[in-house]
N, C-alpha and C positions, 0 to 999 in steps of 0.2 A: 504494500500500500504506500501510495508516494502522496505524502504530504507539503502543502507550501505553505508555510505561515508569514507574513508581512505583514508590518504596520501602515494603516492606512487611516485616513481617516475619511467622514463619508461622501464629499465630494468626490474623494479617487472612487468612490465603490460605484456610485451613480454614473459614473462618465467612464468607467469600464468596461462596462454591459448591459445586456438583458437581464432580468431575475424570474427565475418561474419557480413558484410555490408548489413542488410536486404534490401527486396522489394521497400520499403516504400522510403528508402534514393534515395536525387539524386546522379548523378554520379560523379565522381572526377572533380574538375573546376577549381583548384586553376591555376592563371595563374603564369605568373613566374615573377610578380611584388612580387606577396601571397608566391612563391618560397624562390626569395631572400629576402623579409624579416624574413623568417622564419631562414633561414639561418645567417644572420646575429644577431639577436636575441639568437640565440642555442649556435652559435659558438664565441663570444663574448669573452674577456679577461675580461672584468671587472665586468658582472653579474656571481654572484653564484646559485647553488640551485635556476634558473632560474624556473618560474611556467607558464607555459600554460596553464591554465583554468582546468577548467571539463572535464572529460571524465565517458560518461556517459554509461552503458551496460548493459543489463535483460540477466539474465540466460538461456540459453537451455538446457546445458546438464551438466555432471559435468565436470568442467573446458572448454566449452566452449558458448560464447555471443555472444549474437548480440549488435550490436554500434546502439546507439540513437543520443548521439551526440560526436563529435572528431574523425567522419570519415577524413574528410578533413586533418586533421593534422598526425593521425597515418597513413594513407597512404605516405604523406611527410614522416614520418618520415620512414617508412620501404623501399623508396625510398631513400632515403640518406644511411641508412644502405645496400641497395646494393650496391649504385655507391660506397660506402667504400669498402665494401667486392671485388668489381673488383679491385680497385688500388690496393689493398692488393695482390691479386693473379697476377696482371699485374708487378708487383715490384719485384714478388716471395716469399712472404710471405703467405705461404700458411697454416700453423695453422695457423696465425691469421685471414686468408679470412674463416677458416672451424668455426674458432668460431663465426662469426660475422653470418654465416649462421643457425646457430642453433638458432638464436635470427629472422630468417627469415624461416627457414623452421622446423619445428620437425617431431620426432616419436611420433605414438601412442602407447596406449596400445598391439596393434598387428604389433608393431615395422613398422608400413607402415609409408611414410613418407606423412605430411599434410604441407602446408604453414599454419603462424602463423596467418595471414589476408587473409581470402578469400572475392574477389568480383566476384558476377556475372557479372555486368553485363560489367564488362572489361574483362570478360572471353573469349579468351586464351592469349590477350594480355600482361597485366599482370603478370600472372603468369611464360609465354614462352619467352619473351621478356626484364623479368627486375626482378625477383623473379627469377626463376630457376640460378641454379648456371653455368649449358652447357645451354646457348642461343639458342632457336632454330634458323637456317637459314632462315626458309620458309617465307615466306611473309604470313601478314595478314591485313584482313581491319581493316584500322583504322579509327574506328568514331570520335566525338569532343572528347570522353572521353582518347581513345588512346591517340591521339595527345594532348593533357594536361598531360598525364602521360608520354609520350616520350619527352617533352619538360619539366616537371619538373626533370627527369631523365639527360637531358642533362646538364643543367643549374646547378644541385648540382655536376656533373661531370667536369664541366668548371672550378668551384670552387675551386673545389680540386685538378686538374690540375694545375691549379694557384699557391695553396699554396705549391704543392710538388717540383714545378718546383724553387721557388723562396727558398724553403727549400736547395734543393740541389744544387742552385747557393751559396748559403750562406757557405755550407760546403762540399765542392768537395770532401774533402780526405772521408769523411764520409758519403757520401751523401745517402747511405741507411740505413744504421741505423737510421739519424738525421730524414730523410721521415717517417719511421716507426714509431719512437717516436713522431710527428706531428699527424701520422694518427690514434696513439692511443688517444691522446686528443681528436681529434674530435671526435672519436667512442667515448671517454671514456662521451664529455660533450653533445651530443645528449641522451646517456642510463642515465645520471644521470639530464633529463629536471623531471621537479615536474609537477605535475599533483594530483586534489582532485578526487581520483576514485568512483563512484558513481554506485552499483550495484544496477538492480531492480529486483524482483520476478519474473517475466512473462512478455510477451509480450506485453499483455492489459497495463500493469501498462508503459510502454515502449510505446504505440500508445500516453497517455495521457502526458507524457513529452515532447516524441519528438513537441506535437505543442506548446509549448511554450516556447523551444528555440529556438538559433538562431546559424548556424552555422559559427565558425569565419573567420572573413570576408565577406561572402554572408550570405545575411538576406533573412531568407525563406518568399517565396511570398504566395499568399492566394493559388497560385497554387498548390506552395508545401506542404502545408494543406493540401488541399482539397483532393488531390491527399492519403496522408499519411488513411485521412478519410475513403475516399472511397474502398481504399486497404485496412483498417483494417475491414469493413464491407463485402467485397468480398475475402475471404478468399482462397488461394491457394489448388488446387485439393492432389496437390503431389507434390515433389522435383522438378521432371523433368518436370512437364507443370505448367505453373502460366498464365492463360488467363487472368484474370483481368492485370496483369500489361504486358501482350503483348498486349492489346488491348488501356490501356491507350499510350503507347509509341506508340502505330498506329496513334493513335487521334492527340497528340503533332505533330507526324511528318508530319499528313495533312496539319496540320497549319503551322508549319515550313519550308514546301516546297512550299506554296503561294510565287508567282513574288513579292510581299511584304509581306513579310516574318508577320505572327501574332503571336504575344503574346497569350500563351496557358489564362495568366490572364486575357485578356481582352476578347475571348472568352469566359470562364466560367463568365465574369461578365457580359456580354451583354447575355448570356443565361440564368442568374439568371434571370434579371431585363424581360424579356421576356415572363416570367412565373410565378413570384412569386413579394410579396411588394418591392419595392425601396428600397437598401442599395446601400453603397459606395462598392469602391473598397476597398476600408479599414477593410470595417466592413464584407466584403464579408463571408470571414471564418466563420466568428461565424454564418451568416442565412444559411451555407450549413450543418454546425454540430447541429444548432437547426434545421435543418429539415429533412435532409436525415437520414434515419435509418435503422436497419435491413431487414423491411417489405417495404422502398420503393427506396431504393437502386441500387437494379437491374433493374427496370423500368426507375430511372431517369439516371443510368449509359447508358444503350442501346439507350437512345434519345441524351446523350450526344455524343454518337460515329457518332450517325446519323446526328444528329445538325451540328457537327466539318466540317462535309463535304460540309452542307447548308450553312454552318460560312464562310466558305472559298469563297465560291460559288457568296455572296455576292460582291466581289471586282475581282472575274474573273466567271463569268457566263457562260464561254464557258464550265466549267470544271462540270457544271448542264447537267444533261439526260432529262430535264423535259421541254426544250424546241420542237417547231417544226417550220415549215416555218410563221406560221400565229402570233404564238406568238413573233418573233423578234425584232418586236416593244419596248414590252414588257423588253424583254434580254435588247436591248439596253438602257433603261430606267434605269436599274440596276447598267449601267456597268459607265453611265453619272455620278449616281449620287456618287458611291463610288470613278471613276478615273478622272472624268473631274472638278464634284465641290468637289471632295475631300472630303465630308462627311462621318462621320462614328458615329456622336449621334444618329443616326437615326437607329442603326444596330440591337437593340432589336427588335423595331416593324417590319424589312425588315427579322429578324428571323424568327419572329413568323408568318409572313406571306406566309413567304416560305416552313416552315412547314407545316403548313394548306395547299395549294398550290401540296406540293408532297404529301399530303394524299388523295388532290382531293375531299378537302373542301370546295375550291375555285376556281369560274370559274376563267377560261381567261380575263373577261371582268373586275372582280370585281381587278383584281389581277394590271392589269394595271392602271386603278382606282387609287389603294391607291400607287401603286409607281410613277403614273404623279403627285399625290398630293403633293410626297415628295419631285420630283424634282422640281414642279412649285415651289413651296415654297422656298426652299435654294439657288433654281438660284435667284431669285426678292429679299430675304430678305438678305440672304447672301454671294452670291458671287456680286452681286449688289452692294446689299446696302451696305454690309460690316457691317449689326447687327451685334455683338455680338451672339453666341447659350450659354444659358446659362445657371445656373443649371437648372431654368423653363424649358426649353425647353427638354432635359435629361429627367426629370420627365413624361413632358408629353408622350413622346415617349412610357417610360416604362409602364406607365398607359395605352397606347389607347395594347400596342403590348400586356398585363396581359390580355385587355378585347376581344383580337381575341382569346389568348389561350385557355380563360375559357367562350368561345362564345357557350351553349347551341346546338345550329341548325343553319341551313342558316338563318332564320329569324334575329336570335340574330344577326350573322356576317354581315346581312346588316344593322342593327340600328348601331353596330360595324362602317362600313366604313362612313354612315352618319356623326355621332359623330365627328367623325375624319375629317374630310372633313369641318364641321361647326368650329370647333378647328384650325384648319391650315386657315380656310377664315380668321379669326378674326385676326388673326396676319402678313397677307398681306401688305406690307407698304402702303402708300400712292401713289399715280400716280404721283405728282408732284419728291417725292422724288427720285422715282424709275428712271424717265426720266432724271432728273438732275444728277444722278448721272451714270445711261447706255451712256449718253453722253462724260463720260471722260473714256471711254474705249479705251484704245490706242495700238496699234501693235506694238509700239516703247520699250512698259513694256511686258517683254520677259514671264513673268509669267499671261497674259492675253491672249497671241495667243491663248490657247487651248482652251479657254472661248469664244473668237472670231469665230474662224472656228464653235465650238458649235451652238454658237448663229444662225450663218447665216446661216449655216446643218437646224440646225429649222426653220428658218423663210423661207428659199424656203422649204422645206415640207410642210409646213401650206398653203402659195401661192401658188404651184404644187402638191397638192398632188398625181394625176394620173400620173407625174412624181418618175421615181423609180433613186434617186439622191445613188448614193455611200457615203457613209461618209466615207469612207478609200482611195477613190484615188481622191481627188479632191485638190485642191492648193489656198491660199490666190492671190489674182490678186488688186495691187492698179490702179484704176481707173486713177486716176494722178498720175503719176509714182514717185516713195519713190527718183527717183536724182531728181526732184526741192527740195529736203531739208525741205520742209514747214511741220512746227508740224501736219497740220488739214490732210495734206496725210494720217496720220497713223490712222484717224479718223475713227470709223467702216461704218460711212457713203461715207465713197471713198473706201469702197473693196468689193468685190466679191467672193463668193465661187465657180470655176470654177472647170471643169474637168481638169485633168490630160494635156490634148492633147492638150489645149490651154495654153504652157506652156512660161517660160518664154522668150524665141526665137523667138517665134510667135505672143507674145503681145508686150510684150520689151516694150520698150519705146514711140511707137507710141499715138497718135493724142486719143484723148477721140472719133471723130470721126469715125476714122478709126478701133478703139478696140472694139465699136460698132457696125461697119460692120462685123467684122471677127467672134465676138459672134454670131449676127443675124444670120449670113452665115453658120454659123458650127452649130444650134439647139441651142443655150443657149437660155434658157427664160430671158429676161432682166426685171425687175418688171419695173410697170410704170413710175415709178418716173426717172429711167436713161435712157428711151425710148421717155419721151417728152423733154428730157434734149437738147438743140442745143451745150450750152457750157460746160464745166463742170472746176465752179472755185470754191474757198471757200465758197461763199454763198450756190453752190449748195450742197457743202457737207455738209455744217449745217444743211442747209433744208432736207436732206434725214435723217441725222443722227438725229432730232428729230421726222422725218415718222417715221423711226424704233425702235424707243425708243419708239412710244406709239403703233402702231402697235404689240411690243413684251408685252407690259401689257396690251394691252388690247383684244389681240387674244390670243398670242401664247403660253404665262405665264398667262393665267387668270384662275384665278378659280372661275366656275359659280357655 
């Protein structure tokens, strides 16, 4: 690998070439915290021959690069040299707006005119909107990238507003001239920022850099590796189509348009851990560069597109095709354990199972199986008990979800779910603990209502089951109504999962008696215990509320 490093500063960088923002790089992000510091740094009275790090670039052709790393800041910086080159022309200074654009736009050798910095993938914004020196009028979408470029563009233009306006309060009789000479400083100590230039050979030698730096200010994640990885292994057709990196930007955006938005990293790491040994998120990078390689690549890229959609699928299940009437159950099983008890250490093996699942690996039965397993388990351990999940628990997950991926045949996938199943029994809490602690479940703690209604959703299914209960229209009902003030009202043992129609108007405040009547009267099954009730006072609700404390570990959370 043949390196050249020279001191330069950024006038020599702009008047040496073209700059193309390759594939591999993300898109502009700096927000305009990253804005004004840069600004205030560049523009500075008491630093000189100011140094901004590396700027690192591989050759393409003669005189023009691709950027490895110092994207982030020479688009700042050709950013600020436009909003310079407008006030320049807005003042009416127009050679000096023409020269600041020759440091923004050139000729080539066939006297056509190129910008100095091209990006794609802010392409036409960019270019149309804050590079071109006639602005187009037209409107155009703007994604996050845009809008980071049209707000670092506003911001270094506030700037300079600022300092023109206060320039020619200071010197009325003069006041253009005194602006001009202002606007030359700026121009003059942004071209004269330092920078150690750092050319590479080729590209390759330029995939092998870019991962081990770090762009200033945003520190690249394993995603942006992995990503850099898999794009230098999937090599572009042509100029004009680049599927590999329209396909990964599909895959991001599945993930990013989830009702809770996911992390592309935690995705690819709950997909590692799903298929391959145990690493961190940390060390993620290095197990996808020691494994993915030219010959298996394209296989684990196309699982990873198809994955992103299962990945998603796990915390909104409606947005899966691989449901039907009979399997609902199932769906809902899914939707408990990602939105209700909020788990998500569990999301390798709920991958890997979903995979198998849409391959049509795994029946219906088996598939219910191992997600009641997952939610009996973290309802009783942890949303319960309030265990700890902890790295053990992480581990096992990725262990049982590696032995569904590399499950032989159905034979193997049911020793697979066995396995699992005797694994999750062994770490079932205790009965005593489990009761003692489902007994301080209160409706008054605003972050247990959802665990509430859950619970009691469950526990009339289990006692009804030839009952078809809605779990979307039904209403908390306190038993002894929440105005006598008493702590044990909010006790899960004084409430009820009622329909809709029995609503608060109709129950209100009436006689435990009488709310009995109107239940009986209108179809509500009442379970035994508030059907042989004559009174209904705080004894009675402790007495219920430890019926349904064992009742729930030992029916309806159990695992036989």
């Amino acid at each position: 690998m043949k390196i050249q490093c020279i001191d330069r500063d950024v006038r020599q960088i702009l008047e040496s070439g073209t700059y193309v923002i390759p594939r591999f790089q993300r898109p502009f992000s700096w927000g305009s915290e990253n804005v004004e510091e840069f600004w205030n740094d560049s523009t500075s009275d008491v630093k000189k021959d100011y140094f901004i790090g590396a700027f690192v670039t591989y050759n393409i052709s003669s005189s023009s690069y691709g950027i490895v790393d110092g994207q982030q800041r020479l688009t700042t910086i050709t950013i600020t040299l436009c909003a310079i080159r407008d006030k320049y022309f807005e003042l009416g200074h127009i050679a000096a707006a023409k020269g600041v654009h020759r440091l923004i736009e050139t000729r080539d050798l066939n006297d056509q005119a190129q910008f100095v910095l091209r990006a794609e993938t802010s392409y036409p914004y960019l270019q149309a909107k804050i590079q071109s020196f006639q602005k187009e009028d037209e409107d155009i979408d703007a994604g996050d990238e845009e809008r980071a470029i049209r707000i670092a563009y506003q911001t270094i233009s506030a700037f300079i507003k600022e300092g023109v306006t206060s320039i020619a309060k200071l010197h009325a009789t003069k006041a253009k001239n005194e602006t001009k000479k202002w606007l030359d400083q700026i121009r003059n100590k942004i071209l004269a920022l330092k920078v150690i230039s750092i050319t590479l050979d080729n590209q390759d030698d330029a995939y092998t850099i870019f991962e081990t730096l770090n762009t200033r200010g945003k520190d690249l994640t394993a995603a942006d590796l992995a990503k850099n990885h898999f794009l230098r292994l999937l090599p572009a057709k042509g100029k004009a189509i680049d599927r590999p990196m329209d396909h990964w930007l599909e895959m991001q955006t599945e993930l990013e348009e989830a009702q809770r938005p996911i992390q592309l990293r935690t995705f690819l790491h709950h997909y590692w851990l799903s298929k391959y040994p145990f690493t961190t998120e940390k060390q993620l990078f290095r197990a996808i560069r020691d494994s993915v390689n030219a010959q298996n690549v394209k296989d684990i890229f196309d699982e990873l597109r198809t994955d992103s959609k299962l990945y998603r699928g796990i915390s909104e299940p409606d947005v899966l095709n691989i449901w039907n009437k009979s399997t609902a159950d199932i769906q809902y099983s899914l939707f408990c354990i990602s939105n209700t008890l909020n788990i998500e250490i569990a999301n390798p093996l709920l991958l890997s199972v979903l995979r198998l699942y849409h391959a049509h690996k795994l029946k219906d039965g088996q598939v219910r199986e191992i997600f009641s397993l997952v939610e009996k388990y973290h309802y009783t351990y942890t949303t319960i008990c309030a265990f700890p999940s902890s790295g053990g628990v992480s581990r096992m997950y990725a262990a049982h979800a590696r032995e569904f991926a590399n499950a032989a045949d159905s034979n193997a996938l049911g020793i697979c779910i066995t396995d699992f199943k005797k694994k999750v029994k062994d770490k079932v809490p205790a009965r005593d603990v489990f009761v003692s602690k489902f007994k301080k479940l209160s409706y008054l703690n605003a972050r247990q209502r959802n665990v509430i209604r859950y619970t009691l959703w469950k526990i009339d299914r289990s006692r009804n089951p030839a009952v078809d209960i809605d779990k979307n229209s039904n209403s908390i009902e306190h038993l002894s109504p929440q105005a006598n003030h008493n702590d044990w009202t909010h006790y899960i043992g004084n409430l009820l999962l009622v329909p809709v129609k029995f609503n608060s108007e109709k129950l209100g405040s009436k006689s435990f008696v009488e709310k009995k009547t109107l239940l009986t009267d209108g179809g509500y099954a009442l379970d035994s215990f508030v059907t042989a009730a004559a009174t209904w006072t705080a004894q009675e609700v402790e007495r219920r509320t430890q019926e349904l404390a064992e009742y729930a570990y030992d029916t309806v959370w159990s695992i036989k």
